[in-house]
C-alpha positions as CSV (number, residue, x, y, z in Angstrom):
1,X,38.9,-79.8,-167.9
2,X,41.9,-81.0,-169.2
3,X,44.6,-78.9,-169.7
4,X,44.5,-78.6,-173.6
5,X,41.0,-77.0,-173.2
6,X,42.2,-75.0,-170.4
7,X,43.8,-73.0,-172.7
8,X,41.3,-72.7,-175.4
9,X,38.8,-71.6,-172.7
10,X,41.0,-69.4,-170.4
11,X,42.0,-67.8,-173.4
12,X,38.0,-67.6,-175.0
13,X,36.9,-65.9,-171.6
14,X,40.1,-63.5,-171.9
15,X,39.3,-62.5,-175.2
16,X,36.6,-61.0,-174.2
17,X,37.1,-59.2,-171.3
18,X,38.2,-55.9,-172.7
19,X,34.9,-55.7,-175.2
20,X,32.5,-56.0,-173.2
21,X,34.5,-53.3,-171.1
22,X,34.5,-51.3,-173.6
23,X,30.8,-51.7,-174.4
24,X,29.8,-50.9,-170.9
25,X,32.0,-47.3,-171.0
26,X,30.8,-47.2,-174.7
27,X,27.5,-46.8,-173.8
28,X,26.6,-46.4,-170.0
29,X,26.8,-42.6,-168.2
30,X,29.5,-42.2,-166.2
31,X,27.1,-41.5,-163.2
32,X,26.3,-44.9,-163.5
33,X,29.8,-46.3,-163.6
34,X,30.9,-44.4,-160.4
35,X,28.3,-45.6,-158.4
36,X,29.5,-47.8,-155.7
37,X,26.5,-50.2,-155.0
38,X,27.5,-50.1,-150.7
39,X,30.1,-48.3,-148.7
40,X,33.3,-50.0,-149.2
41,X,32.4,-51.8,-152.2
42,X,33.9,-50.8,-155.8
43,X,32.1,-49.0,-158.5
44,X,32.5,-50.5,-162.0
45,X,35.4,-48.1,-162.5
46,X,36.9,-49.3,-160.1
47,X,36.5,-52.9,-161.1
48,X,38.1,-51.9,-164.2
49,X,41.3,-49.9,-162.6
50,X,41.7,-53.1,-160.8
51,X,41.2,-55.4,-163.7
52,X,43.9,-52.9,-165.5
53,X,46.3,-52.7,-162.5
54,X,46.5,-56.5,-162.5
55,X,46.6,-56.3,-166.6
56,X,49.6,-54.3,-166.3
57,X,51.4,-55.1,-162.7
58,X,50.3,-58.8,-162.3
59,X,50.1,-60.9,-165.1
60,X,52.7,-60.4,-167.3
61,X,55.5,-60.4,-163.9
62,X,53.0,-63.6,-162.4
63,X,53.7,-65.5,-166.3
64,X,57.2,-64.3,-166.8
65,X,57.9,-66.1,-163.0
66,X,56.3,-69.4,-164.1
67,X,58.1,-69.4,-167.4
68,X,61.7,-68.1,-165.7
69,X,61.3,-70.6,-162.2
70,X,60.9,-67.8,-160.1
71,X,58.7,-66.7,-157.4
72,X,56.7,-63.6,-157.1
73,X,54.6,-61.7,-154.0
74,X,50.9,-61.0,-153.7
75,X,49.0,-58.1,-155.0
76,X,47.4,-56.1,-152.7
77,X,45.0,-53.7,-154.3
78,X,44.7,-51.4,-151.2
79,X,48.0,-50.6,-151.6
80,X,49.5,-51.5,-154.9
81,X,46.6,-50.3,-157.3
82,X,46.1,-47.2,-158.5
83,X,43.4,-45.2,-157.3
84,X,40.4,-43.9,-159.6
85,X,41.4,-40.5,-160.9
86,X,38.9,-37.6,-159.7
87,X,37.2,-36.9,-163.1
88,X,37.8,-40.6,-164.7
89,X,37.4,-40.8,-168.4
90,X,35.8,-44.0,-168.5
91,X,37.0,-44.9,-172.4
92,X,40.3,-44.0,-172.2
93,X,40.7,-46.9,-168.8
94,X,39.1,-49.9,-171.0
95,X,40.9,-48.4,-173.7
96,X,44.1,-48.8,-171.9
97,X,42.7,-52.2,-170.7
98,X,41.9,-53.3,-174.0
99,X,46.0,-52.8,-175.2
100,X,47.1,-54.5,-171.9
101,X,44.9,-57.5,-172.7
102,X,46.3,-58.0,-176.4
103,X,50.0,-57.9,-175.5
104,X,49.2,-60.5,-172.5
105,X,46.8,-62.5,-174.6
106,X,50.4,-62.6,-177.1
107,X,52.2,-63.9,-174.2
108,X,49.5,-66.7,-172.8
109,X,49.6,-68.0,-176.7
110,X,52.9,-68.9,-176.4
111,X,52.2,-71.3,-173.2
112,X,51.6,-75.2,-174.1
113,X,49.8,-77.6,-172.6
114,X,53.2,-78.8,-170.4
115,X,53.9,-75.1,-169.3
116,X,50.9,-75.5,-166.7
117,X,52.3,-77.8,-164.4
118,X,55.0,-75.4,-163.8
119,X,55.0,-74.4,-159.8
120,X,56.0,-71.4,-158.5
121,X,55.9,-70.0,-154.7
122,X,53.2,-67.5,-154.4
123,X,54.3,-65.5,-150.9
124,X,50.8,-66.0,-149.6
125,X,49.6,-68.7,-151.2
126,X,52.5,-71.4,-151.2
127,X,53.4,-73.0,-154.0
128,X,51.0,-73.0,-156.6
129,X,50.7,-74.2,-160.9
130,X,50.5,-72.4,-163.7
131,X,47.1,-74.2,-164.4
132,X,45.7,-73.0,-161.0
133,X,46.5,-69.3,-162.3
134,X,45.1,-69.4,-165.5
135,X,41.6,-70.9,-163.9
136,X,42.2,-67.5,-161.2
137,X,42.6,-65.1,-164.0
138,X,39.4,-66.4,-166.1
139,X,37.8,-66.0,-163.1
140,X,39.5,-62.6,-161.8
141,X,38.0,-61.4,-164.9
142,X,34.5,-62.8,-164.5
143,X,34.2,-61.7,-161.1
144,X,34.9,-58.2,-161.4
145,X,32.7,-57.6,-164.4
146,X,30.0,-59.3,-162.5
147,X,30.8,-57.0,-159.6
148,X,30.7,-54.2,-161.6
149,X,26.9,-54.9,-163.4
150,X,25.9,-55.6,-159.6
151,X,27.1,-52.2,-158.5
152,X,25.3,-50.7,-161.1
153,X,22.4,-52.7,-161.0
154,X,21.5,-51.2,-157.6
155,X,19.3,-48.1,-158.8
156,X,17.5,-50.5,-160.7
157,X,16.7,-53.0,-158.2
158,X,15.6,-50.3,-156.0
159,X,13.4,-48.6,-158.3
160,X,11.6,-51.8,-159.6
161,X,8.7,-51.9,-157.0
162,X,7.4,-55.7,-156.4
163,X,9.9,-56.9,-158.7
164,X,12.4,-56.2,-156.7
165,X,11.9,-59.6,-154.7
166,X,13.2,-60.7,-157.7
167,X,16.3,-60.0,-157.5
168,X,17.2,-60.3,-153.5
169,X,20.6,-62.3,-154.3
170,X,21.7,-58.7,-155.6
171,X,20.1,-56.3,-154.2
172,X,22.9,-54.9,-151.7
173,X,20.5,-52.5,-149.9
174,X,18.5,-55.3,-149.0
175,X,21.1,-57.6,-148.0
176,X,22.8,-54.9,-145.4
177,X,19.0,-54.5,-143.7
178,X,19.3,-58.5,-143.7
């Protein structure tokens, strides 16, 4: 991947993130949404606070740092993100996501092709590019909307009787009897 197209396909993944959020808290009950697939494992909801917390307390600092020369801490979700209100209103969080994504969408159009070699000390990581963020984010995003369909998945794969063989790469219940 070279780092012209890095852009163009960090930024096609980006794009849309937020739709096919909204989509999912469109159309799916919120029963569904809140289901956390195992103990300890996040429900889609919760996929989508964290994808907004890093929208909004991540990103935008983590860009500004590349583009300024300076270096920024970790996130630590546990303890920096926002926790799931009781009663969550599922359209209003992608919602909120969705307006987060456009202003930082804004921000990673104005980055060029020279911008990702830019290094910056990451207080876990060491020092890492600009390029080796942008691939994290695509796939921060990918991830946790993967993780989300898998958490919800689970009453499915339970309920599917001798199909459910089929689908032993996903099916958490399974796994944990192992």
């Amino acid at each position: 991947m070279t780092m012209d197209n890095l852009l163009a396909l960090a930024q096609a993944v980006l794009s849309t993130t937020a739709a096919r959020w909204r989509s999912l808290t469109e159309t799916i009950p919120s029963e569904l949404l809140t289901r956390s697939p195992a103990p300890k494992e996040w429900s889609a909801l919760e996929c989508l606070q964290h994808l907004l917390d890093t929208e909004q307390r991540v990103l935008p600092i983590r860009l500004q740092a590349f583009l300024t020369g300076q270096d920024f801490p970790a996130f630590d979700p546990d303890s920096q993100g926002r926790k799931l209100a009781p009663i969550p209103v599922p359209t209003a969080l992608a919602s909120e996501f969705a307006n987060l994504r456009v202003a930082n969408l804004k921000l990673l159009a104005k980055i060029t092709p020279a911008d990702l070699s830019r290094t910056a000390m990451h207080s876990e990581l060491g020092q890492v590019t600009l390029a080796e963020m942008l691939h994290e984010w695509a796939a921060h995003d990918l991830m946790h909307t993967v993780q989300a369909e898998r958490a919800m998945m689970q009453p499915f794969i339970v309920g599917s009787g001798p199909w459910r063989r089929y689908f032993t790469d996903h099916d958490v219940e399974a796994q944990a009897l192992g």
